[in-house]
N, C-alpha and C positions, 0 to 999 in steps of 0.2 A: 641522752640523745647524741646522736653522729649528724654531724653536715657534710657534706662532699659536692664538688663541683662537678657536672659534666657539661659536655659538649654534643650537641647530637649533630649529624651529619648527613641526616636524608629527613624528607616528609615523611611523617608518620603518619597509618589511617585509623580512622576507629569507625566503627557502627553500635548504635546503640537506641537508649529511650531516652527522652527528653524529663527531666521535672521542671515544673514551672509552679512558684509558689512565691510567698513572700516569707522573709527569714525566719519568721516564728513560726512558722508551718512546713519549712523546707525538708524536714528530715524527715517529717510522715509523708512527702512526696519524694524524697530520695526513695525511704524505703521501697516506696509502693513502686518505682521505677527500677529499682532491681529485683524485685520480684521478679516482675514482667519480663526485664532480661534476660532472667534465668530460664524462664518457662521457655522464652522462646529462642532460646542459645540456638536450636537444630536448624532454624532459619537462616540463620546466619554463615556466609560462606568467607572460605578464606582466614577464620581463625586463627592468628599467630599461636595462644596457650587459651583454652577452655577452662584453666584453672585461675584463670589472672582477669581479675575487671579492674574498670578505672571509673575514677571520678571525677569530672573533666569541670572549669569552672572560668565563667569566660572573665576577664576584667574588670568588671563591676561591681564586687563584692564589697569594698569600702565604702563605710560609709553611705549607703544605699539602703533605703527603709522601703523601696517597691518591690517592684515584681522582680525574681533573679529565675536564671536556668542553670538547672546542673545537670549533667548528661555520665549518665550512665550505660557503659559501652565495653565491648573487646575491641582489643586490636584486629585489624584486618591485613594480611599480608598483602590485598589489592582488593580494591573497591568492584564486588560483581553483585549484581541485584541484589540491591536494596529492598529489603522487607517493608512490607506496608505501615506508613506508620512510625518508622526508626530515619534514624539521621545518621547524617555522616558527616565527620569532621578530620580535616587533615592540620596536622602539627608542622610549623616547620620547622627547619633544623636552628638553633639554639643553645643559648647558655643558660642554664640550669642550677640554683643549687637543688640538694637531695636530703631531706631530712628523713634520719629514719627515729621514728617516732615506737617507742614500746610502750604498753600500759591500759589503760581503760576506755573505750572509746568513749565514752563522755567527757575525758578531758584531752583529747587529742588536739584541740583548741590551744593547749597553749601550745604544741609544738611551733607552732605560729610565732608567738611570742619570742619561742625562744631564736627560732633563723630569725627573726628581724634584727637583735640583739648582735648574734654572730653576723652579718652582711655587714651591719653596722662598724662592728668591730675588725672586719676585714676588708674594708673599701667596698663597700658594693651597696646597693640597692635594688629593689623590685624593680622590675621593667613590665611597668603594665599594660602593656600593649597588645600580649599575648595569655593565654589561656595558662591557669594553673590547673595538675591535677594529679590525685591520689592514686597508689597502685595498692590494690587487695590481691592476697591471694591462701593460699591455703594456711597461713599462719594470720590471718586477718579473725579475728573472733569478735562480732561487735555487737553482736544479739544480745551476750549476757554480761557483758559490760567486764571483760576477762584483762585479767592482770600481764596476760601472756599476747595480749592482740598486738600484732606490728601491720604498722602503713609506711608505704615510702611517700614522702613530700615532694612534689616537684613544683618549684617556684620558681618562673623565670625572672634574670636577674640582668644587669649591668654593672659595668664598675663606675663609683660616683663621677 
């Protein structure tokens, strides 16, 4: 695994489906919400890349045994009619690290582990005040649990 820092420099948009579930149930509601994404991609206007979803995850993930949202979305180049039903979430600009994560998506959980480790070991820490979230795209394989599936990580961060 690779870490990289960026820096982003404008709001970003996204539209997409909501999942709402609780953690032992969450990934049979991701799935079920990128389905839906996908069916309904032509709704969607302003698309930055049609090949690129995200997984967008608000602050709350730690340590949280209730209900969580994970919102699966495209980028949007500008927010025009919203589809019925879909959400919209703007990012603002930000420190980032970037984990790029290769291997089986059922263990893409430790990549986690392993950017806690490196932040650690670099002065830095989560900043959770802001939303984390995964980039999929045509090398993302996680249906069959493939040796070759890549995600990028984005964790916002600060220095301690």
């Amino acid at each position: 695994m690779k870490v990289e820092l960026i820096e982003t420099t404008e709001i970003a948009s996204y539209v997409g489906i909501r999942a709402h579930s609780t953690m032992t149930n969450l990934g049979s509601a991701v799935h079920s919400a990128f389905q839906q994404l996908t069916k309904r991609r032509d709704e969607i206007n302003n698309i930055v890349d049609r090949k690129v979803t995200y997984g967008i995850t608000p602050p709350n993930y730690k340590g949280n045994d209730g209900m969580l949202d994970f919102y699966c979305c495209y980028e949007v180049k500008s927010l025009t009619g919203l589809p019925h039903g879909m959400v919209h979430i703007h990012l603002l600009p930000r420190l980032y690290s970037v984990t790029h994560y290769k291997g089986p998506a059922s263990q893409s959980s430790s990549a986690y582990g392993f950017t806690s480790k490196w932040l650690s070991d670099h002065g830095y820490t989560y900043d959770d005040v802001s939303y984390y979230f995964e980039r999929y795209n045509e090398m993302t394989v996680i249906e069959n649990d493939d040796e070759s599936n890549q995600i990028a990580i984005y964790c916002p961060i600060k220095k301690k």
